[in-house]
C-alpha positions as CSV (number, residue, x, y, z in Angstrom):
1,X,-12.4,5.7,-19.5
2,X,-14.7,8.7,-18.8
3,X,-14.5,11.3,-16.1
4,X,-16.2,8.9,-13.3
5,X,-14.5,5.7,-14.1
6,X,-11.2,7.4,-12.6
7,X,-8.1,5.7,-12.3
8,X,-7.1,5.8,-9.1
9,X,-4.7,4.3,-6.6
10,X,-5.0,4.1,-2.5
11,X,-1.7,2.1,-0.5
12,X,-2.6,2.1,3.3
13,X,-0.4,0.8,5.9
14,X,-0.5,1.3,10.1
15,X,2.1,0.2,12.1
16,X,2.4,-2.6,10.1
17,X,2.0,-1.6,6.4
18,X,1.8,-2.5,3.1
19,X,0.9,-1.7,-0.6
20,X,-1.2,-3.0,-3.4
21,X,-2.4,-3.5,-6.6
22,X,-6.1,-3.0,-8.1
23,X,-7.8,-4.7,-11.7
24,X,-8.0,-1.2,-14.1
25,X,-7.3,0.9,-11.1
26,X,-4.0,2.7,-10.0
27,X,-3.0,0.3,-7.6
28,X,-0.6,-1.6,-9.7
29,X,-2.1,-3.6,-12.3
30,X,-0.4,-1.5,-15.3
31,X,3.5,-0.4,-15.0
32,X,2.8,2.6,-13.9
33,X,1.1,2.6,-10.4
34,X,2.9,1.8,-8.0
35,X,2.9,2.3,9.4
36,X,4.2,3.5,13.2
37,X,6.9,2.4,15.7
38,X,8.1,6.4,17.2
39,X,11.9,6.5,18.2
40,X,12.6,9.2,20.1
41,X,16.1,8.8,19.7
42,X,15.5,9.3,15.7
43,X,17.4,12.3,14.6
44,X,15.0,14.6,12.5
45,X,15.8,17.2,9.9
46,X,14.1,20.7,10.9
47,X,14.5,22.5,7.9
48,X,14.1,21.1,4.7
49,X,17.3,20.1,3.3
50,X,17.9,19.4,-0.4
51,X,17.7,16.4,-2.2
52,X,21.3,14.0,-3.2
53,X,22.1,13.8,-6.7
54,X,21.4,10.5,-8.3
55,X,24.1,8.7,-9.8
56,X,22.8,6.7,-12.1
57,X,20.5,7.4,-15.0
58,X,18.1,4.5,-13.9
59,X,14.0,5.1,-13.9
60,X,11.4,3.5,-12.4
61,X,7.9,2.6,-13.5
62,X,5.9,1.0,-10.2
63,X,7.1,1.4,-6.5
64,X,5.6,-0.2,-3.0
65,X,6.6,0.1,0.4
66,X,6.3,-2.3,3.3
67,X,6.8,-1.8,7.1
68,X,10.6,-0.6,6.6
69,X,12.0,-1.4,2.9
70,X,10.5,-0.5,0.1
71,X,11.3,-1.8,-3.7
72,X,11.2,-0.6,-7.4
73,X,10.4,-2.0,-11.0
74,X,12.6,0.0,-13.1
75,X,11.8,0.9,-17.0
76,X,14.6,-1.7,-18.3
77,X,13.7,-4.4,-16.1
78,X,14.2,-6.2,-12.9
79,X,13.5,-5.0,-9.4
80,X,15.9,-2.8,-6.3
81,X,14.8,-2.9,-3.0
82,X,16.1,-0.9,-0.3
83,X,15.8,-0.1,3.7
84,X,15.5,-3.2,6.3
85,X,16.6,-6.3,5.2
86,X,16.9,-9.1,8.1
87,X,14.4,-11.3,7.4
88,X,14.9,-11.2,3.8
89,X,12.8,-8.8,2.7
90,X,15.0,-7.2,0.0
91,X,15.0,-10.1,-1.8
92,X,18.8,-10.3,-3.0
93,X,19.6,-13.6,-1.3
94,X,20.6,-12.6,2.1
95,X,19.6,-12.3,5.4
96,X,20.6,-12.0,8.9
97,X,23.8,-10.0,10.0
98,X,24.5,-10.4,6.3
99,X,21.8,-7.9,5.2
100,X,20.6,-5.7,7.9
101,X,19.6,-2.8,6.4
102,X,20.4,-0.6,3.4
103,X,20.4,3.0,2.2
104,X,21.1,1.8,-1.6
105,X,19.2,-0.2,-3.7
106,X,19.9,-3.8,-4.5
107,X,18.6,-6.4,-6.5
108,X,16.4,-8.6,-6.2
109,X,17.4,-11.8,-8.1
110,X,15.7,-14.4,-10.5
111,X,12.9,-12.0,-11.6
112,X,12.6,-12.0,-15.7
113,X,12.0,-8.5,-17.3
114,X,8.3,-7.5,-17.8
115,X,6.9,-7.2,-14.2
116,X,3.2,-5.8,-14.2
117,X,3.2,-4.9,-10.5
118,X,4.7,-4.5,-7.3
119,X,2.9,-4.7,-4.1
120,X,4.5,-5.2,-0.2
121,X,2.6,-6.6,3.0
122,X,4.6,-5.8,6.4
123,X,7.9,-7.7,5.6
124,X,7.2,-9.4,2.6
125,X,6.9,-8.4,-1.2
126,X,5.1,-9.9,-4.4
127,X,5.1,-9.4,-7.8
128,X,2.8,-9.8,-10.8
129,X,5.4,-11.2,-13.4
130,X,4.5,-11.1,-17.0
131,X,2.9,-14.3,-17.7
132,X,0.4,-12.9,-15.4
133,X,1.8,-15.6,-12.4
134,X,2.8,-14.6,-8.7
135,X,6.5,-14.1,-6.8
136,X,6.6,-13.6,-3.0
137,X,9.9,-13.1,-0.8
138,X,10.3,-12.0,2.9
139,X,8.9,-13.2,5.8
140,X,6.4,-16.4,5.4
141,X,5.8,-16.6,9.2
142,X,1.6,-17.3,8.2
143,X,2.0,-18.1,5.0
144,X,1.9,-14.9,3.4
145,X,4.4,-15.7,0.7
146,X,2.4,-18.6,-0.9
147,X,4.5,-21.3,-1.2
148,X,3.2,-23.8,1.2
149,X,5.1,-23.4,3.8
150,X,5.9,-21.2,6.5
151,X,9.5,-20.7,5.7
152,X,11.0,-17.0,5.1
153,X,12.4,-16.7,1.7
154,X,15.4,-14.1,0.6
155,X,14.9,-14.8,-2.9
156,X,11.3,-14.7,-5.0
157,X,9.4,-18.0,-5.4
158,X,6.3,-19.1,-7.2
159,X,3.1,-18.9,-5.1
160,X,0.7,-22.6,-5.4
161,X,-1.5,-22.5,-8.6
162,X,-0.9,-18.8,-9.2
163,X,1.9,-19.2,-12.7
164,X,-0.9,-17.5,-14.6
165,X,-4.3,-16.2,-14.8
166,X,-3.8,-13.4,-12.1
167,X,-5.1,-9.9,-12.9
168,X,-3.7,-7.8,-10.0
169,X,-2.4,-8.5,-6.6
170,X,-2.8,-6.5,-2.9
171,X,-0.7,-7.3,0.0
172,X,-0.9,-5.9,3.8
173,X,0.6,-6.7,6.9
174,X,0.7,-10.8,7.3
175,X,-1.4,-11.4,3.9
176,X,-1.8,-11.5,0.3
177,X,-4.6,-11.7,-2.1
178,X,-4.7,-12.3,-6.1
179,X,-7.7,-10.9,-8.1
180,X,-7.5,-13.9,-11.3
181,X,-9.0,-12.9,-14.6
182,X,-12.1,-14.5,-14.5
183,X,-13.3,-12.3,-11.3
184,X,-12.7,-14.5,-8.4
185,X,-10.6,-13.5,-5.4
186,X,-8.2,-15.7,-3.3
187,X,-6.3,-15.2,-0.6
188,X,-3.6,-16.4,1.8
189,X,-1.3,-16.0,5.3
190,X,-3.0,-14.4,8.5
191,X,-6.4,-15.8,9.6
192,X,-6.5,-14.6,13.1
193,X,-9.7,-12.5,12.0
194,X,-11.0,-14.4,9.1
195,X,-9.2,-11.8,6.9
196,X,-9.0,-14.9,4.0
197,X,-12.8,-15.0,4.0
198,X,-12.9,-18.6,3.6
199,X,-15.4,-19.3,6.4
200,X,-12.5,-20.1,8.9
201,X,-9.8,-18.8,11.3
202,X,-7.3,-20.8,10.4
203,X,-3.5,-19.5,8.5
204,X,-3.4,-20.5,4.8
205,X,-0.2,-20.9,3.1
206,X,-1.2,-20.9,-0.4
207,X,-4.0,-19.6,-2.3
208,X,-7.3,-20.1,-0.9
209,X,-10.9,-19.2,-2.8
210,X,-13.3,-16.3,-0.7
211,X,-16.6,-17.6,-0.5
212,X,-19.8,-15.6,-1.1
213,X,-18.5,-13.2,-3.3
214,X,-20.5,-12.3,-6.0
215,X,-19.3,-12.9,-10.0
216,X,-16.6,-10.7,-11.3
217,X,-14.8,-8.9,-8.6
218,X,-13.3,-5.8,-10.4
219,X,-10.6,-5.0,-7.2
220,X,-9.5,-6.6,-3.9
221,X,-8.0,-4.6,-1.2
222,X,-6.4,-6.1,1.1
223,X,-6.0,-4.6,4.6
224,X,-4.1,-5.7,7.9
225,X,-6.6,-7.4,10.1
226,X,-9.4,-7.5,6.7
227,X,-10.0,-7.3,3.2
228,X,-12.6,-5.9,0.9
229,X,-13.8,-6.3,-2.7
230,X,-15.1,-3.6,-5.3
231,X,-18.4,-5.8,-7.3
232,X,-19.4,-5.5,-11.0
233,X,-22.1,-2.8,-9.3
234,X,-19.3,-0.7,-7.9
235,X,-20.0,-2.1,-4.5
236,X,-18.1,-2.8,-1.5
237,X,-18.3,-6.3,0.4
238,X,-15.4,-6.7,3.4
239,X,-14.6,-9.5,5.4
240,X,-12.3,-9.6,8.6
241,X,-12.0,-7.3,11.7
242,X,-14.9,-6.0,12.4
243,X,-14.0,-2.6,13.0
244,X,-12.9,-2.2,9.1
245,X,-15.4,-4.3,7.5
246,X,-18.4,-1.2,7.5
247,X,-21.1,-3.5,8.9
248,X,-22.3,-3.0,12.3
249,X,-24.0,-6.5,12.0
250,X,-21.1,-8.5,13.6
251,X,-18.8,-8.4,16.6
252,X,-15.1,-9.1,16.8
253,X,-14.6,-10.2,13.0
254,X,-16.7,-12.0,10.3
255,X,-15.3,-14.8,8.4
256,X,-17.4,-14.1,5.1
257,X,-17.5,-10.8,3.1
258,X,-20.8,-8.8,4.2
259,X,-22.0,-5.7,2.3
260,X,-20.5,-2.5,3.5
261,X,-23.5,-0.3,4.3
262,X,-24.3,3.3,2.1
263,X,-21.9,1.5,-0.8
264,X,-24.2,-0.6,-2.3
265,X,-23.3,1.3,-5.4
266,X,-21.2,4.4,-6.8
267,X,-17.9,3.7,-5.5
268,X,-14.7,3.9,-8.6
269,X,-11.6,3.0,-5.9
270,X,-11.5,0.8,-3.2
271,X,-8.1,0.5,-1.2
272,X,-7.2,-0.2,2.5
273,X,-4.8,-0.2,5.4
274,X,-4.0,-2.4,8.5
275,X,-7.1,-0.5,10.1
276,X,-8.8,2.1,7.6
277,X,-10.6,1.6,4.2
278,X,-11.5,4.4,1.8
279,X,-13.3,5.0,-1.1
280,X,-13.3,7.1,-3.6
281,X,-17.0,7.5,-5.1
282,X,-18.0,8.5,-8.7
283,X,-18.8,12.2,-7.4
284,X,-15.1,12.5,-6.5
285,X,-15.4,12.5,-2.8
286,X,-13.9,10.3,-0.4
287,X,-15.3,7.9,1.9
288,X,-13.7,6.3,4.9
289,X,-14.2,4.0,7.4
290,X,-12.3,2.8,10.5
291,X,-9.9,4.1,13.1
292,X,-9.2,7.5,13.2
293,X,-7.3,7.6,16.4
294,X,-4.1,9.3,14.3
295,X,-6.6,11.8,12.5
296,X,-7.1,8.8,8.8
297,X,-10.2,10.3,8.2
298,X,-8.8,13.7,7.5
299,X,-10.0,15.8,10.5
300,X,-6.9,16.6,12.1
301,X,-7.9,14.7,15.7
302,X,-6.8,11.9,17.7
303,X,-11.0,10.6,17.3
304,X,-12.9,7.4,18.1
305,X,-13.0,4.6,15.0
306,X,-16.0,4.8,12.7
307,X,-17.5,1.3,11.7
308,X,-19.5,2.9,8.7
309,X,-18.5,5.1,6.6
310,X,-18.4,9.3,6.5
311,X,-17.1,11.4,3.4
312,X,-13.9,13.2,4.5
313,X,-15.4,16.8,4.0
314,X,-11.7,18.3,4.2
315,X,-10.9,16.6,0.6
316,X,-14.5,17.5,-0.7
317,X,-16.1,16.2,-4.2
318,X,-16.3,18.2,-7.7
319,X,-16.0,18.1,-11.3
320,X,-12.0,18.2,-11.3
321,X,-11.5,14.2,-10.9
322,X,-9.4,13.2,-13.8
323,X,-6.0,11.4,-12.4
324,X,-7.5,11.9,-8.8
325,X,-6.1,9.0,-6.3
326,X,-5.8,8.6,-2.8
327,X,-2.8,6.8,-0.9
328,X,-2.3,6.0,2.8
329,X,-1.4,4.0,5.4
330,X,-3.0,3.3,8.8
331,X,-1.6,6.6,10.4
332,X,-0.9,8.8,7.2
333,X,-2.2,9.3,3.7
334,X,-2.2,11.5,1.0
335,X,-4.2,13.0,-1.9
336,X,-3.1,13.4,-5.6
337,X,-5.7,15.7,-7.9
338,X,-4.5,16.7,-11.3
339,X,-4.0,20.5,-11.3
340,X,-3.9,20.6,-7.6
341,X,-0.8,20.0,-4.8
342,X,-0.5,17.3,-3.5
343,X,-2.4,16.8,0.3
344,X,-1.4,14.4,3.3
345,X,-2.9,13.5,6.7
346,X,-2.6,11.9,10.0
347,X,0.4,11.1,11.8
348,X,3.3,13.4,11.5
349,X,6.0,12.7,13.6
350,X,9.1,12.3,11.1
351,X,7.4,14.3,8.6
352,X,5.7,12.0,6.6
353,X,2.8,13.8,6.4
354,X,3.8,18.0,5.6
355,X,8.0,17.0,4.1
356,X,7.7,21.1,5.2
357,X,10.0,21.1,8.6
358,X,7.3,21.3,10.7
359,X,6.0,18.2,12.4
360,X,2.9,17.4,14.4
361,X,1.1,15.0,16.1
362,X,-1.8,15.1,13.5
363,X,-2.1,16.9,11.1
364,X,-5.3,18.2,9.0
365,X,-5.6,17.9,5.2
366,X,-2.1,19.9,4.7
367,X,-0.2,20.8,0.6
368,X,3.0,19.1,0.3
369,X,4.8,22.2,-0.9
370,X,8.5,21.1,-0.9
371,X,7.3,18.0,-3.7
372,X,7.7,19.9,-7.2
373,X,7.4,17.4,-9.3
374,X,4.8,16.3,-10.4
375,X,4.1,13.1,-9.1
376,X,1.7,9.7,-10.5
377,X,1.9,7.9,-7.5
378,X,2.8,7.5,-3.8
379,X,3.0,4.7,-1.4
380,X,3.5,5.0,2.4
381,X,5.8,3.1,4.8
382,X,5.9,3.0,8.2
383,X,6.3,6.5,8.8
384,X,7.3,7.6,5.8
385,X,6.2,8.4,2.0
386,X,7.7,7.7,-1.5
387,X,6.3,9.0,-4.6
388,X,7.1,8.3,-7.9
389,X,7.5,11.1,-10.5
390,X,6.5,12.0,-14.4
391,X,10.1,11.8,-14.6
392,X,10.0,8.1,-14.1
393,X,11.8,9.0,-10.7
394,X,11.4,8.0,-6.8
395,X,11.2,10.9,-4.2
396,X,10.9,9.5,-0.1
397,X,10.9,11.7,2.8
398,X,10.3,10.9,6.3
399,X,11.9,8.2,8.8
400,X,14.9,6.9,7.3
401,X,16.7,4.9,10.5
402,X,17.1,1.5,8.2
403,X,17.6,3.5,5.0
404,X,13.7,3.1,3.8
405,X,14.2,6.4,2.0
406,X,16.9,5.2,0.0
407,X,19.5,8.2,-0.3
408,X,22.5,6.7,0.8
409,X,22.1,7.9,4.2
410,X,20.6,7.0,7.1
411,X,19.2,10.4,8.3
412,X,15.7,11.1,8.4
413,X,14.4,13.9,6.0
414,X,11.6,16.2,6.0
415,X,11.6,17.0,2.7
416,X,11.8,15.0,-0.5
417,X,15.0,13.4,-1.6
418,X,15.7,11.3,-4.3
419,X,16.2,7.7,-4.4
420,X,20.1,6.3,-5.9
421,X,20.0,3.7,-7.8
């Protein structure tokens, strides 16, 4: 891969999350890849405070994070989850008052070793397994698991017609989508927008085809209220709410994918929260397009959505692009350059943004200077952020009232801590 074909990985979520996974991108097709309710009652750290030492010797090759849990592949096989739990999102086989939350990874059962990716929607989770098939388990409330029905599941199950074939998966919010290894794009669970692009409004509970795509997708994106697709001509079609689609052409949503205008062309990443898309282009600079009312467009300002796109000037373009990616959710997101910190955005509340001690409403284009390792990818939660290290370690920081960070405790951090397995 040369300088421009970067690999890169974006996870957006807004108050309702996500993660996901991209064909020869960051987001999740190879093993190493890898939202905001405010309670004022929350107890934040002011200072940073240090990490807890693990106690285990476990590592970890691909995270996600969903609305409040987030989950792990680890290097020798099989998959922890950790944080809220009630509607089975942890995936260990319980639910209810039996599993409310939990500060210490579990497992998730009846997964085989060899997992590709991990991706998470709002409550629920999939995984690519390694006969290149589908797993969902959580909440199935619109279908978003697969399966056919619209039953929650606490343990993984097969998603219709998807055993093989698939090259990478995305998940946000209430949906899912599968990019197969011929090029085409399918989706399934919320339809309230037309976010499956199958011409309709109407919930799917398994696998359904996008029409009008063009041949041989090379990502799908999939974001809370819409979805987008990176073309062979490193273009950009979305489909959904029309406020993240980047086409002033329709009005309150489009069932079909139309062409996102200015990327007809020159775009190397494609990834997307519940109400922001970006892109990263060739040049290196980034491009984003949707809400901005938590400052997702890098500006540091509460400011009005943006149906098109605009380069985010604060991140700026140049040479220096190898192992560039950006990562983010619908209020927060963050910048990884190689040779360079670490930078995060938008909504800082809990300190998901800064992990520095000091917390703001939004926050400009700011280093993380309490992360010292170095760090191949992060994910955000609802209000909080989990990267994973060189070291084949996970470090979260943030809002930590259902254990989402995973240190044991239920405290919320504003630094990084490490995750105990």
């Amino acid at each position: 891969m040369n300088k421009k074909n970067l690999t890169l990985l974006f996870a957006f979520a807004w108050l309702l999350n996500g993660c996901e996974t991209e064909l020869n991108t960051s987001i999740q097709t190879s093993p190493n890849n890898g939202s905001l309710i405010v309670d004022p009652q929350a107890v934040l750290i002011g200072t940073p405070t240090p990490a807890p030492s693990p106690t285990s010797s476990l590592k970890t090759q691909a995270i996600a994070a969903g609305d409040e849990h987030a989950c792990a592949i680890l290097v020798g096989g099989g998959v922890k989850c950790w944080g809220n739990g009630f509607n089975g999102e942890l995936g260990n086989g319980k639910t209810g008052t039996g599993m409310t939350h939990t500060s210490h990874p579990v497992d998730v059962v009846g997964l085989a070793a060899g997992l590709k990716a991990i991706v998470a929607g709002k409550d629920h989770t999939c995984v690519l397994t390694s006969q290149d098939g589908v797993k969902c388990w959580g909440v199935n409330s619109d279908g978003q698991l697969g399966n056919g029905t619209l039953t929650n599941s606490t343990v993984p199950v097969d998603v219709l017609g998807l055993t093989s074939g698939v090259a990478a998966i995305s998940a946000r919010y209430l949906n899912t989508c599968a990019l197969t290894q011929l090029g085409a794009v399918k989706c399934w669970g919320s339809n309230s927008f037309g976010q499956i692009g199958d011409g309709t409004t109407t919930k799917r509970n398994q696998p359904t085809d996008v029409i009008g795509l063009p041949p041989t997708i090379k990502v799908v994106s999939v974001g809370g209220l819409s979805a987008c697709a990176l073309t062979a001509a490193n273009g950009v079609l979305c489909w959904g709410n029309s406020d993240t689609i980047g086409n002033e052409q329709t009005t309150g949503f489009s069932t079909r994918p139309l062409d996102v205008i200015g990327l007809s062309s020159g775009v190397a990443v494609l990834t997307g929260g519940d109400l922001v898309f970006y892109a990263v282009m060739n040049d290196g600079g980034v491009q984003g397009w949707g809400a901005d009312g938590n400052g997702q467009l890098g500006d540091g300002l509460a400011g009005p959505k943006h149906r098109l796109p605009i380069y985010l000037p604060a991140l700026g373009a140049g040479s220096n692009t190898i192992g560039m990616s950006v990562h983010g959710s619908g209020t927060h997101a963050c910048a990884i350059r190689t040779g360079t910190p670490i930078k995060c955005w938008g909504k800082n509340d809990y300190h998901q943004a800064t992990a520095d001690g000091e917390s703001s409403l939004f926050q400009p284009p700011t280093d993380v200077v309490n992360l010292t390792d170095e760090v191949t990818t992060l994910v955000t939660g609802l209000s909080f952020t989990c990267g994973l290290t060189k070291e084949n370690t996970v470090k979260c920081w943030g809002k930590n009232d259902v254990g989402q960070l995973g240190d044991g405790t239920l405290v919320n951090r504003a630094s990084p801590g490490e995750v105990i397995f």
